[in-house]
N, CA, C and O of each residue as an XYZ file, in Angstrom:
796
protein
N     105.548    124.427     46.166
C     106.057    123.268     46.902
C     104.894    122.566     47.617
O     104.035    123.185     48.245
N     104.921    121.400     47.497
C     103.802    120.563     47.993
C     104.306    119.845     49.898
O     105.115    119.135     50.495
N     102.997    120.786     50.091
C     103.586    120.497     51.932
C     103.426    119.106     52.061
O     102.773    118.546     51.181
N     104.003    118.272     53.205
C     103.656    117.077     53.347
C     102.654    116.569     54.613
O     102.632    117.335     55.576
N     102.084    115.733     54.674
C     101.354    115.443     56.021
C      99.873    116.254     56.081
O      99.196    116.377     55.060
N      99.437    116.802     57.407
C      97.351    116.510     56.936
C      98.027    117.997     57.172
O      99.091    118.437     57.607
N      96.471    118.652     56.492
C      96.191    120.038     56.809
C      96.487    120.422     58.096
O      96.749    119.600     58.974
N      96.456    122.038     58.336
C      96.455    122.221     59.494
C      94.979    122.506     60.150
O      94.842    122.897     61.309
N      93.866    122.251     59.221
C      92.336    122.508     59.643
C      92.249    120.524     60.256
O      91.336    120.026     60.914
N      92.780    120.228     60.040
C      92.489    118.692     60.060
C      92.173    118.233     61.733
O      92.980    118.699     62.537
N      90.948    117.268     62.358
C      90.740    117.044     63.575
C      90.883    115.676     63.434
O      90.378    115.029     62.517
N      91.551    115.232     64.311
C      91.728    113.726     64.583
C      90.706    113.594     65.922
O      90.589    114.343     66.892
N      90.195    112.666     65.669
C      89.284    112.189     67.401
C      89.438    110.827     67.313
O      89.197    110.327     66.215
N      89.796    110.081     68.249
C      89.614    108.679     68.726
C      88.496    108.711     68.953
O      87.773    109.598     69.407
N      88.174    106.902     68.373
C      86.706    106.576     68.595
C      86.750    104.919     68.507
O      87.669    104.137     68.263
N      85.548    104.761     68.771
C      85.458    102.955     68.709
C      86.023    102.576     70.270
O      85.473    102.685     71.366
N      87.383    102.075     69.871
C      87.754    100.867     71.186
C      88.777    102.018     71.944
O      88.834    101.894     73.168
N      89.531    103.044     71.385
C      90.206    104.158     71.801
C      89.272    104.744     72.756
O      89.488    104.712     73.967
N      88.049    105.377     72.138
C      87.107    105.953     72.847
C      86.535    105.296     74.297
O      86.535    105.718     75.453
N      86.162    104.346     73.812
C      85.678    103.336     75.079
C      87.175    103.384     76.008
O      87.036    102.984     77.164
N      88.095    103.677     75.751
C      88.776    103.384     76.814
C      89.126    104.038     77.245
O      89.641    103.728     78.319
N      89.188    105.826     76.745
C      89.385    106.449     77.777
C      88.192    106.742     78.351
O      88.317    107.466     79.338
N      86.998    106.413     78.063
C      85.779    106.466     79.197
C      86.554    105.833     80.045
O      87.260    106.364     80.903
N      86.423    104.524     79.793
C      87.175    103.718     81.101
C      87.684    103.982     82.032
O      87.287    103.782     83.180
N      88.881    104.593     81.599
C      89.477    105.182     82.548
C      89.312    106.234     83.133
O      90.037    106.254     84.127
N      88.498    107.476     82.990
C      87.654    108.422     83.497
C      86.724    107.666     84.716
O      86.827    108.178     85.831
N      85.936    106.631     84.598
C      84.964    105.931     84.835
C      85.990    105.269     86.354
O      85.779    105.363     87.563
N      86.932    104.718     85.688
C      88.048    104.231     87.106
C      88.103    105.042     87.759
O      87.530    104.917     88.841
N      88.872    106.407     87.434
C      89.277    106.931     88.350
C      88.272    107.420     89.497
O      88.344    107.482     90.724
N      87.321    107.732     88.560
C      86.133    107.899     89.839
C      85.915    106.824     90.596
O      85.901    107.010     91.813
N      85.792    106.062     90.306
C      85.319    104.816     91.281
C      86.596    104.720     92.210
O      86.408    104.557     93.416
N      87.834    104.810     91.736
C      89.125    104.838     92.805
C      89.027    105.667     93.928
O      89.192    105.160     95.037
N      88.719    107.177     93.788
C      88.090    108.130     94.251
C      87.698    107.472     95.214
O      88.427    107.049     96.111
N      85.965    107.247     95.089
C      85.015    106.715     96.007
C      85.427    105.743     97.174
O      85.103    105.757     98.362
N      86.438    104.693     96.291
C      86.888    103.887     97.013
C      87.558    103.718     98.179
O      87.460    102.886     99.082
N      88.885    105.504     97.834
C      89.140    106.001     98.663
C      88.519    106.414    100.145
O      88.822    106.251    101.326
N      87.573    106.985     99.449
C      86.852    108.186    100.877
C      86.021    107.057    101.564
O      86.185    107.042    102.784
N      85.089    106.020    101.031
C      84.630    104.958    101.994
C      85.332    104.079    102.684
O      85.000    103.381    103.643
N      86.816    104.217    101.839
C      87.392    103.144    102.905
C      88.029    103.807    103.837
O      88.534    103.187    104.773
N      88.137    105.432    103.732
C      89.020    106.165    105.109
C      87.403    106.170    105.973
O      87.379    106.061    107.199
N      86.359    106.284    105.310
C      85.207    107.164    105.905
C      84.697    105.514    107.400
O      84.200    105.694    108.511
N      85.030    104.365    106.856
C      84.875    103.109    107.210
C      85.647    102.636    108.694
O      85.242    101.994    109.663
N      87.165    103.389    108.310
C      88.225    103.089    109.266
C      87.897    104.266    110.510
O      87.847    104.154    111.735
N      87.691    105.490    109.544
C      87.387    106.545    110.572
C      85.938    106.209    111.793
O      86.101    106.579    112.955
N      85.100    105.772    111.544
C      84.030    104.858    111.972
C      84.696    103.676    113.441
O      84.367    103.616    114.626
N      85.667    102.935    112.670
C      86.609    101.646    113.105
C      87.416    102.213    114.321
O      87.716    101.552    115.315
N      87.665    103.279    114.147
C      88.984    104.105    115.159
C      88.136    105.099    116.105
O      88.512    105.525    117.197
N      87.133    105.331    115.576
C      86.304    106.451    116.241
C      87.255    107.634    116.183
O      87.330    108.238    117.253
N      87.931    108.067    115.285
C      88.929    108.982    114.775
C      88.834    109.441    113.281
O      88.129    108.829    112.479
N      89.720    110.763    112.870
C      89.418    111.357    111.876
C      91.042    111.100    111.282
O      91.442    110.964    110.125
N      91.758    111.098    112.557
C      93.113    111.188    112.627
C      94.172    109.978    112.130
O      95.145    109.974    111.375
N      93.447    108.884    112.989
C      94.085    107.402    112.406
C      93.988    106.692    110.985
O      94.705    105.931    110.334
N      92.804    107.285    110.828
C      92.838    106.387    109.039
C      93.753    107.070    107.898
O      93.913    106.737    106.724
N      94.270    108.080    108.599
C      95.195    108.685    107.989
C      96.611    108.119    107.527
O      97.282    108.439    106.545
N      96.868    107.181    108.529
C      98.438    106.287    108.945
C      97.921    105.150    107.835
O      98.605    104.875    106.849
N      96.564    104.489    108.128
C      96.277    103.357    107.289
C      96.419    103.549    105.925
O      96.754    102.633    105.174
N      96.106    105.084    105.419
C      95.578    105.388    103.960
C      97.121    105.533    103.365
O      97.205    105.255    102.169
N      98.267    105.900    103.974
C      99.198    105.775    103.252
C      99.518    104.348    102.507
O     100.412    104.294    101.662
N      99.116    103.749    102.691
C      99.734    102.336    102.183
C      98.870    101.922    101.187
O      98.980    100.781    100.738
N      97.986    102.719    100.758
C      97.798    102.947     99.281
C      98.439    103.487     98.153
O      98.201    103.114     97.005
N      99.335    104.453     98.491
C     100.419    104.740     97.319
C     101.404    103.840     97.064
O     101.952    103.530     96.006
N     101.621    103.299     98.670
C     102.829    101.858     98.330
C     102.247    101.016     97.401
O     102.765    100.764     96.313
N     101.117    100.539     97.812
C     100.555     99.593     96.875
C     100.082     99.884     95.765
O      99.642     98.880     95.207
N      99.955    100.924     95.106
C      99.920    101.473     93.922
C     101.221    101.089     92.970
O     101.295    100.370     91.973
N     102.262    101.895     93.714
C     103.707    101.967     93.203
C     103.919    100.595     93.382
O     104.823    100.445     92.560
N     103.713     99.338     93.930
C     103.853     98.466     94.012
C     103.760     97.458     92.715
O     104.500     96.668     92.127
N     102.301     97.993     92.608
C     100.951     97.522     90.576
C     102.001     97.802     89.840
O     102.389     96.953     89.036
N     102.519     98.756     89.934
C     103.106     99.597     89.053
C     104.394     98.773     88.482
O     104.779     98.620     87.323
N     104.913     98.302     89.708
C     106.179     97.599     89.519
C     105.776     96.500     89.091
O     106.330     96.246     88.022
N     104.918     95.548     89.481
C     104.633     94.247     89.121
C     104.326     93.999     87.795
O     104.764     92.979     87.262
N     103.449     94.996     87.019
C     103.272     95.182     85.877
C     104.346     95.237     84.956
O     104.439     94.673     83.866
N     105.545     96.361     85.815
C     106.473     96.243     84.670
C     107.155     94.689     84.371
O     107.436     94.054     83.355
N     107.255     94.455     85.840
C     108.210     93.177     85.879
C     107.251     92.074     84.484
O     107.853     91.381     83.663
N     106.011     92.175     84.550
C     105.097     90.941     83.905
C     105.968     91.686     82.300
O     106.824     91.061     81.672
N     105.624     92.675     82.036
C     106.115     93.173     80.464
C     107.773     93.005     79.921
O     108.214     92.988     78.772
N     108.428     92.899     81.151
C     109.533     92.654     80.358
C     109.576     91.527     79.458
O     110.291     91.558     78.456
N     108.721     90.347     79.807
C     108.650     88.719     79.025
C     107.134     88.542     78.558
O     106.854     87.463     78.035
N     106.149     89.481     78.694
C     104.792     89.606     77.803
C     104.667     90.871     78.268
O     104.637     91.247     79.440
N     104.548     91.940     76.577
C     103.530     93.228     77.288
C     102.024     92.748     77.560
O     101.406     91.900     76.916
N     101.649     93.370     78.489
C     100.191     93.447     79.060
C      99.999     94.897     79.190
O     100.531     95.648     80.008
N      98.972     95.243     78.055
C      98.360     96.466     78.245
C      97.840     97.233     79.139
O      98.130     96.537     80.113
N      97.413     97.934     79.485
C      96.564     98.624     80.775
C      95.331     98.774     80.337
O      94.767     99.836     80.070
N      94.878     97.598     80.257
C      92.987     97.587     79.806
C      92.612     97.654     81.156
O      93.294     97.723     82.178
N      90.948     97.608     80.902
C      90.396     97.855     82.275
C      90.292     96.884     83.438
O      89.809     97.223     84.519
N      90.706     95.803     83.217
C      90.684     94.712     84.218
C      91.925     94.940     84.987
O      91.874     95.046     86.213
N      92.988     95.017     84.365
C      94.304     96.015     85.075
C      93.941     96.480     85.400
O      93.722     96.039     86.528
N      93.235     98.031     85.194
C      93.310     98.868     86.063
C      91.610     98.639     87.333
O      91.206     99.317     88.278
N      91.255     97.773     86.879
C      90.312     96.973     88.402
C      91.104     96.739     89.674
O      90.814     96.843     90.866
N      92.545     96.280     88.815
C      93.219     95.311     89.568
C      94.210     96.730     91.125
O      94.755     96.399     92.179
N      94.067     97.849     90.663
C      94.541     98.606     91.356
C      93.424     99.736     91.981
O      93.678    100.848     92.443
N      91.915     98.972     91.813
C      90.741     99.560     93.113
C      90.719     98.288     94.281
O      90.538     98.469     95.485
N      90.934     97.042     93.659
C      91.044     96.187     94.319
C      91.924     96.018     95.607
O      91.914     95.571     96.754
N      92.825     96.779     94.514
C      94.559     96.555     96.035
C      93.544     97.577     97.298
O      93.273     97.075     98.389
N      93.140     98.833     96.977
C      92.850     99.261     98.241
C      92.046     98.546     99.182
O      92.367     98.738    100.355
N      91.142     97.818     98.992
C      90.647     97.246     99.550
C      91.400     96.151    100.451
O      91.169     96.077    101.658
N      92.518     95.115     99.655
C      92.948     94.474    100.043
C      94.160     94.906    101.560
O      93.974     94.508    102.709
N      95.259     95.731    101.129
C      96.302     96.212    101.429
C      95.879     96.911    102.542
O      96.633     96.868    103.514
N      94.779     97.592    102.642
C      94.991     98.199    104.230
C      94.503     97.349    105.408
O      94.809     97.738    106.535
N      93.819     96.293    105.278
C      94.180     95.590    106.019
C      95.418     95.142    107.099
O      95.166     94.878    108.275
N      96.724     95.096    106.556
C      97.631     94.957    107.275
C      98.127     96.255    108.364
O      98.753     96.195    109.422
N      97.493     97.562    107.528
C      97.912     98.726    108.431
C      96.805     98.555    109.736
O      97.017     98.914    110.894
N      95.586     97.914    109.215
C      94.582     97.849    110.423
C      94.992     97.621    111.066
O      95.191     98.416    111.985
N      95.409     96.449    111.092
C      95.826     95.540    112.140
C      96.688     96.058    113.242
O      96.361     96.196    114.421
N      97.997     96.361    112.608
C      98.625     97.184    113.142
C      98.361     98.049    114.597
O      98.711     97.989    115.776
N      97.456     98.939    113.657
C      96.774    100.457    114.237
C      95.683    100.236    115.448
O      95.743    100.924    116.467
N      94.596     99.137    115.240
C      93.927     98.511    115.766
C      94.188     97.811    117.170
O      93.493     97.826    118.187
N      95.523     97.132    116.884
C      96.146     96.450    117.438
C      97.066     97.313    118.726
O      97.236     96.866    119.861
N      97.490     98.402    118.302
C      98.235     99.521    119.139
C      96.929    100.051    120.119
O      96.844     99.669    121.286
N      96.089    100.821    119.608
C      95.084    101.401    120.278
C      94.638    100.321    121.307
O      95.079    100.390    122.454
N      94.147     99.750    121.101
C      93.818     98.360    122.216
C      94.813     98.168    123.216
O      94.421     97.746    124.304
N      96.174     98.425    123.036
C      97.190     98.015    124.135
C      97.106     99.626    124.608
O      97.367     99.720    125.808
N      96.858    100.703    124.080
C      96.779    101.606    125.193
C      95.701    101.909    125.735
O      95.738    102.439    126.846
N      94.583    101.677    125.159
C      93.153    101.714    125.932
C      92.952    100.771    127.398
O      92.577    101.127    128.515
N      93.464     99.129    126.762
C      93.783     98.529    127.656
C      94.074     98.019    128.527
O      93.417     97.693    129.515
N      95.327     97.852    128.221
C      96.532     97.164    129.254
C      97.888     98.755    129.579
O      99.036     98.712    130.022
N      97.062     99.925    129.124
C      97.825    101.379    129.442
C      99.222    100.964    128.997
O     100.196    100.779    129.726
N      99.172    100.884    128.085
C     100.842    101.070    127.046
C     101.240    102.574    126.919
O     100.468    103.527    127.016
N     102.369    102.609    126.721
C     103.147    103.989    126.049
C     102.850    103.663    124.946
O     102.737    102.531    124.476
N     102.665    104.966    124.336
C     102.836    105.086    122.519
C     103.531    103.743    122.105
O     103.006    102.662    121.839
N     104.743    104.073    122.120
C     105.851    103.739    121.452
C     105.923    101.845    122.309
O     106.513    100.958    121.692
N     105.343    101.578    123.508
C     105.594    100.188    123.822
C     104.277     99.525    122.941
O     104.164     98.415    122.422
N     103.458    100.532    122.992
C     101.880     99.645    122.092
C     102.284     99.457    120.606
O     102.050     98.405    120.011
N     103.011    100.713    119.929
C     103.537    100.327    118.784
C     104.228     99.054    118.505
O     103.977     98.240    117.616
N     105.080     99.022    119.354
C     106.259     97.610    119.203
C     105.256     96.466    119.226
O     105.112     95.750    118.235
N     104.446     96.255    120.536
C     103.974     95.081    120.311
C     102.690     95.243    119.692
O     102.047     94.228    119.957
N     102.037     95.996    119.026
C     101.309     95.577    118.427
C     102.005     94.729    116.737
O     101.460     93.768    116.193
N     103.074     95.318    116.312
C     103.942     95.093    115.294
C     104.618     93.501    115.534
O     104.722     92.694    114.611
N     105.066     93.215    117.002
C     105.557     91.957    117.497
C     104.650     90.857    117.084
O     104.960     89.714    116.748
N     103.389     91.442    117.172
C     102.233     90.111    117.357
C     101.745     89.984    116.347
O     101.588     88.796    116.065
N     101.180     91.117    115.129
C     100.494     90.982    113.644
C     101.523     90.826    112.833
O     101.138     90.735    111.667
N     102.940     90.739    112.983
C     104.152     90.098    111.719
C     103.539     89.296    111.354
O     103.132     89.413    110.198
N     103.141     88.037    112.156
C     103.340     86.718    111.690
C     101.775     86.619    111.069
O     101.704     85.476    110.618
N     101.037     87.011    110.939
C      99.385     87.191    111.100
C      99.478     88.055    109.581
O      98.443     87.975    108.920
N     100.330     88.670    109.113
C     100.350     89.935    108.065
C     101.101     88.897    106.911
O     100.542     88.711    105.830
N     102.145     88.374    107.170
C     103.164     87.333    106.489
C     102.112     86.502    106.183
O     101.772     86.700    105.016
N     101.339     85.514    106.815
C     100.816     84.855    106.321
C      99.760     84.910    105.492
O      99.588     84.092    104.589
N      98.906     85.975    105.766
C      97.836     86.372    104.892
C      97.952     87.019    103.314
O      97.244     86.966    102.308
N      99.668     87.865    103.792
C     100.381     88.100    102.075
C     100.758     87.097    101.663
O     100.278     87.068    100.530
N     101.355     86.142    101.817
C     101.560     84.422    101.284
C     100.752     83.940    100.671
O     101.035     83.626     99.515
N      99.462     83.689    101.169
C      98.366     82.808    101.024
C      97.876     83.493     99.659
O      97.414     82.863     98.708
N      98.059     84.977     99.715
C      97.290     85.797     98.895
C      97.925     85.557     97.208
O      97.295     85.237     96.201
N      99.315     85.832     97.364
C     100.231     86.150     96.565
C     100.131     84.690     95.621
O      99.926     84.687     94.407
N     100.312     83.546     96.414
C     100.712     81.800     96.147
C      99.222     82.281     94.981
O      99.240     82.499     93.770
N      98.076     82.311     95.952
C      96.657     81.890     95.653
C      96.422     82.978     94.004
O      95.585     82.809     93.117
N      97.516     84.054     94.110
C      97.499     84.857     92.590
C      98.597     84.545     91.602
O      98.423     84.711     90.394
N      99.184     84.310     91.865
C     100.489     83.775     90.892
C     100.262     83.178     89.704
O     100.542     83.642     88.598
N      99.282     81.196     90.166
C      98.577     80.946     87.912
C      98.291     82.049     87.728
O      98.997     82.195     86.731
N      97.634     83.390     87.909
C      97.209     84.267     87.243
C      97.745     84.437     86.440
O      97.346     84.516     85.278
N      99.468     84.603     87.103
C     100.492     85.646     86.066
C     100.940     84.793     85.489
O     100.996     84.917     84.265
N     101.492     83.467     86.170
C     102.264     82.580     85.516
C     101.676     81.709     84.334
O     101.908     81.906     83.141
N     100.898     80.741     84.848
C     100.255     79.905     83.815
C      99.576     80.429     82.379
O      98.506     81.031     82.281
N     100.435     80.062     81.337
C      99.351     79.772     80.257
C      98.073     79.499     80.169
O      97.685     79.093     81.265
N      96.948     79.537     79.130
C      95.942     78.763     79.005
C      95.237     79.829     78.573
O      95.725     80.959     78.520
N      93.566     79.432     78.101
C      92.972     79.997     77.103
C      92.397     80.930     78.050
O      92.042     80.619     79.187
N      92.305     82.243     77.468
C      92.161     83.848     78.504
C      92.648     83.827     79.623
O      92.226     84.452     80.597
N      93.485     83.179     79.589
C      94.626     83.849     80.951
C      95.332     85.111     80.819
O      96.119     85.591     81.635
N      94.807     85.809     79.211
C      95.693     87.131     79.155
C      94.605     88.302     79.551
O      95.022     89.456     79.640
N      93.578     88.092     79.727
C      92.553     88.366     80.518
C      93.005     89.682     81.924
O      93.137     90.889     82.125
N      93.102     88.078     82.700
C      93.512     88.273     84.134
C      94.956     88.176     83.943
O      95.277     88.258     85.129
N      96.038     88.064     83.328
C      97.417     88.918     83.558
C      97.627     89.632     84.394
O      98.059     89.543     85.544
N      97.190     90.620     83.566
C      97.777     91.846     84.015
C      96.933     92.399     85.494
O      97.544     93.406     85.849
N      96.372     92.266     85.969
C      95.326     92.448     87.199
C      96.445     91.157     88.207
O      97.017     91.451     89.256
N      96.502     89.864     87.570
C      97.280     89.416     88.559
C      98.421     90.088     89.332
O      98.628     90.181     90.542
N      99.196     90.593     88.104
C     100.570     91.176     88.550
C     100.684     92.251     89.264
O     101.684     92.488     89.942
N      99.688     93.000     89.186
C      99.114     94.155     89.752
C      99.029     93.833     91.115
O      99.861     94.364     91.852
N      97.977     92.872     91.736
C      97.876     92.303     92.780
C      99.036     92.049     93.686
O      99.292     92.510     94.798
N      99.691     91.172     92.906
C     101.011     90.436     93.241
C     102.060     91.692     93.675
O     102.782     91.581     94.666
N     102.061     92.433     93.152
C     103.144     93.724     93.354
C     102.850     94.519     94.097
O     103.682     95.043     94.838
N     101.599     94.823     94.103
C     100.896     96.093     95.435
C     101.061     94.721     96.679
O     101.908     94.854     97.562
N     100.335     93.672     96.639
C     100.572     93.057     98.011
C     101.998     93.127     98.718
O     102.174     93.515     99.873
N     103.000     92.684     97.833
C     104.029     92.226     98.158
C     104.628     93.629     99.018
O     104.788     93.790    100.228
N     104.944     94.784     97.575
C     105.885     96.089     98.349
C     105.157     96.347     99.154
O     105.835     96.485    100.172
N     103.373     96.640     99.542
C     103.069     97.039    100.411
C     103.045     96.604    101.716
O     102.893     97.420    102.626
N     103.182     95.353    101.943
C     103.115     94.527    103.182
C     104.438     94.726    103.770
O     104.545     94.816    104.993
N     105.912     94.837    102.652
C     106.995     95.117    103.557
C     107.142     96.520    103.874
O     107.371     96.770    105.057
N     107.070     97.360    103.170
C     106.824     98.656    103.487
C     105.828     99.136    104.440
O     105.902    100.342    104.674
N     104.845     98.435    105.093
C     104.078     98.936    105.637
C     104.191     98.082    106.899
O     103.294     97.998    107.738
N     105.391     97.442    106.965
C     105.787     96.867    108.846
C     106.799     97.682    108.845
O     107.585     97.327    109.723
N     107.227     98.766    108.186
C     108.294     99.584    108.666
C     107.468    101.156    108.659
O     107.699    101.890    109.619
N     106.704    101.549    107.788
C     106.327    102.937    107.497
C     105.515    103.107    108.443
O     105.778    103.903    109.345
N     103.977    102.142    108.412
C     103.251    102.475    109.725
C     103.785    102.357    110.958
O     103.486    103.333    111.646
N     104.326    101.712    111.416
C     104.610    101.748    112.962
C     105.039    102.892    112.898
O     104.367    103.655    113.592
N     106.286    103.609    112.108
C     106.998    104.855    112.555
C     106.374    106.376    112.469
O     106.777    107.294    113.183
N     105.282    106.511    111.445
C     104.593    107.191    111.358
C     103.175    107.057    112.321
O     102.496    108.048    112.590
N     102.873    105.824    112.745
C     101.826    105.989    113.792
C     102.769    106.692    115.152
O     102.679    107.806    115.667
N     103.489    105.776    115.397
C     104.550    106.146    116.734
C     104.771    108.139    116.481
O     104.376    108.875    117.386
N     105.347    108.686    115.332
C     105.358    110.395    115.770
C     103.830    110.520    115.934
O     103.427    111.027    116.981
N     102.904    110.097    114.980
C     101.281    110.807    115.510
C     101.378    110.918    116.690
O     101.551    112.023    117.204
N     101.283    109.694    117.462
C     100.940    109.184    118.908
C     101.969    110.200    119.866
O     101.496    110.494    120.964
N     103.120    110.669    119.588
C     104.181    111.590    119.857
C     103.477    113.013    120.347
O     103.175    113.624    121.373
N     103.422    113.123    118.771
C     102.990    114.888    118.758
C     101.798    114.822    119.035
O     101.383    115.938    118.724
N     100.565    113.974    119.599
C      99.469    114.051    119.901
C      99.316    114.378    121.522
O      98.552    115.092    122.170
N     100.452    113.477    121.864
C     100.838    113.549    123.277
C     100.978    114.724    123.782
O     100.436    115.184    124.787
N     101.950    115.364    122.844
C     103.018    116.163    123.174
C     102.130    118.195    123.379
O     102.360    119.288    123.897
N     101.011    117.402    122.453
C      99.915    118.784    122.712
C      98.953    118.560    123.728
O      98.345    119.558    124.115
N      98.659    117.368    124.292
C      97.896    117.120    124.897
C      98.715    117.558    126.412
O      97.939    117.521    127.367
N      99.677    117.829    126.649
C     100.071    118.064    128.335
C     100.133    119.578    128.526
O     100.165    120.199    127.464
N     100.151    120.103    129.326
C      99.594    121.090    130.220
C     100.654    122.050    129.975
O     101.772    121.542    129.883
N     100.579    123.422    129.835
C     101.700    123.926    129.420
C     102.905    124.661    130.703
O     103.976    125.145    130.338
């Protein structure tokens, strides 16, 4: 009986444009990596803390899961592959996206260094005052990426998929992150307290 299909000695290896791309992506992830630890190593610097860039760094998975979504949304009406400019488009978000937790965090510490806030009153208003300051800067951002995704034209399939990426980490992360950071800075600031008094 004549078996069908390759030997079982048989080696398949990707090569050419396969090959090159999972370098690529080996090559990303490291650089994501890096991207990581300088931008906690940056904030930690910013806070004079080891502790706070901790609250900021979450809002990198939002904005990940965010790419994630935006991407799909772009494929339901064009697939866009995950070449490497996509996946640029999600070293980029870190950079972009914690910004708004700065602010935030930045913004709290100052009202208790300050003007001697409670935890929980520096939280509120630091959150009261960077809404409108966070809204606008995701607007400007989002408007200013959109031809990316939207418009036609010659190599606009290029930058696609990196747009949508953008567009989706900004967006979930900016609303998710006027509800997640405050509440997760507010227990830090809690249980930091809460070891710090006298027994």
């Amino acid at each position: 009986m004549r078996r069908e299909g390759l030997p079982q000695a048989t080696l398949i290896r990707l090569t050419e444009g396969a090959d090159q791309l999972l370098l690529a992506k080996e090559a990303m992830t490291v650089q994501f990596v890096l991207a990581m630890i300088i931008t906690y190593l940056l904030m930690a610097a910013l806070f004079e803390s080891f502790l706070y860039p901790l609250i900021v760094v979450t809002t990198v998975p939002l904005a990940a899961a965010g790419g994630v979504l935006g991407l799909m949304v772009l494929n339901l009406s064009r697939f866009q592959p995950l070449d490497v400019l996509t996946m640029l488009g999600f070293i980029v978000l870190i950079g972009v996206v914690v910004n708004n937790a700065i602010l935030i965090v930045h913004q709290a510490l100052g009202f208790m260094r300050e003007e001697g806030f409670t935890p929980t009153d520096a939280v509120a208003a630091a959150v009261g005052i960077r809404t409108r300051p966070i809204f606008l800067s995701t607007f400007t951002s989002v408007v200013g990426l959109l031809p990316l995704v939207l418009f036609p034209g010659a190599g606009s399939e290029l930058y696609r998929g990196m747009g949508s990426v953008l567009v989706g980490g900004l967006l979930l992360s900016t609303l998710l992150t006027l509800v997640l950071t405050p509440a997760l800075f507010s227990l830090l600031l809690s249980m930091r307290k809460g070891r710090e008094k006298p027994a």
